[in-house]
Each structure stands twice: as structure tokens, then as C-alpha cells.
C-alpha positions, -999 to +999 in steps of 0.1 A: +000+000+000+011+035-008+017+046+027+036+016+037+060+027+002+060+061+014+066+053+054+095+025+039+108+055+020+100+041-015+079+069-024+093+101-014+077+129-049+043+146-038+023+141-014+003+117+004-031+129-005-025+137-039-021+096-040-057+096-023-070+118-041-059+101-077-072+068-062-103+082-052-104+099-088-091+067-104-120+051-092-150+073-104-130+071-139-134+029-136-169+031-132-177+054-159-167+021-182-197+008-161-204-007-131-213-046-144-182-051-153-162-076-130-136-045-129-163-019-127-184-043-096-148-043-081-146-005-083-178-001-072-172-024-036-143+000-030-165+030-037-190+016-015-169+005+013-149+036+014-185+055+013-198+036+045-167+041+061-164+078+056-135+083+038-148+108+016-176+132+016-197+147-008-209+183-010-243+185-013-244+218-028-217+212-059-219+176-058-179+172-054-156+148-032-132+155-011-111+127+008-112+122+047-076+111+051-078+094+086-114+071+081-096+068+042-064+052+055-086+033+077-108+022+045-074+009+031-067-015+062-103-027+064-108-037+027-074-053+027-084-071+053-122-077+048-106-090+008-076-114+026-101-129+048-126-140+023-098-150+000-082-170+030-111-184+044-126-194+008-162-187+017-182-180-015-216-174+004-194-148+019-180-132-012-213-132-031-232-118+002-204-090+001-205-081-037-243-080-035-243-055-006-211-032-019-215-041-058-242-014-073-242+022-081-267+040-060-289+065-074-271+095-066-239+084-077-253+076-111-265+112-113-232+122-105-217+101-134-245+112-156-234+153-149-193+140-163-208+129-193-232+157-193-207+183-193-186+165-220-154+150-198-142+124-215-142+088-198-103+082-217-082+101-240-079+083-275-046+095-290-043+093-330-006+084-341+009+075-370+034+087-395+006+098-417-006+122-391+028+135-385+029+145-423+059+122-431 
């Protein structure tokens, strides 16, 4: 995890909430792909899970996010953990209860999707190459 990297000294350029905040950024970015995917569900859990646990908050007045670093870092720990565990203990009932509770999109996060594409953001940036582009 990036603040074990940055604690161990491996990480030393910018700032630890700018990684936070591109995580948290990275994530809203995923889902816009959609949410069914097995990558978009698993985006979705850690949207969810970092929701419940309050490590971001939403402004209800211009519908932005802004990261809670101490419940984030938390978040971090408890996924990874809540993840290991079913992984170690093998429990599919367990898995499938946990992607049905933390999979979907909620209502208000769709709307909040639905206003990127509404104000024309692009979901990826498609660059054209070539020599023919270039003029050679």
C-alpha cells in the first residue's frame, strides 16, 4: 500500500493525499466504463466500502468529493483485510453476500456520473498516431 511505500521511504515525490486523491479519482474514472463489469463491480465495492466508512464526503451543494484522510487510511486497512479474509477463508456465500451489498451504483452516484458525461469530460483520452498524421 502507498503509505507503507512512502513510510519504507520508496515513495518520497508529492504528497500523500494527492495519491488519495488520484485513487479516489481513479476510481469514479473505472466506473464510468460501467459498473457490471467484473472490474467496474470491483470498483464499485471499493466505492461503497470507502462511502460507508467515511473516507470521503460529498458536497451536497456542488456535488464534489473531497477525501477524509484518517477514516480513508482506515478504509485501506479494512478492505485489505475484509478481501484477505474472504480469499483466505474461501467462503463463496461470503464473497457473493459481500458483492451483492457493496457491488451497485446508487442513485445519486449515477446522477453524479451522468453530470461528467453531461458536461462532455471524457471517460479516456484516444490519442491518434501515426506517420501519416505527422505529415511524413
Amino acid at each position: 500500500m502507498v503509505q507503507k511505500l512512502r513510510d519504507n521511504g520508496e515513495i518520497t515525490d508529492g504528497e500523500i493525499m494527492d495519491d488519495y486523491v488520484t485513487f479516489l479519482a481513479g476510481i469514479f474514472r473505472s466506473i464510468r466504463f460501467g459498473a457490471t463489469s467484473a472490474h467496474g463491480r470491483a470498483n464499485m465495492i471499493r466505492f461503497n466500502f470507502f462511502e460507508a466508512a467515511g473516507a470521503f464526503s460529498r458536497d451536497e451543494a456542488t456535488g464534489t468529493y473531497r477525501v477524509n484522510r484518517p477514516q480513508f487510511e482506515q478504509a485501506v486497512r479494512d478492505l485489505s483485510n475484509r478481501i484477505l479474509t474472504l480469499q483466505g477463508n474461501g467462503d463463496y456465500a461470503a464473497v457473493d453476500a459481500f458483492v451483492a451489498e457493496m457491488g451497485g451504483i446508487s442513485p445519486l452516484l449515477q446522477a453524479d456520473i451522468d453530470r461528467l458525461a453531461g458536461a462532455a469530460i471524457p471517460v479516456d483520452i484516444e490519442f491518434e498516431m501515426g506517420a501519416g498524421l505527422l505529415g511524413l
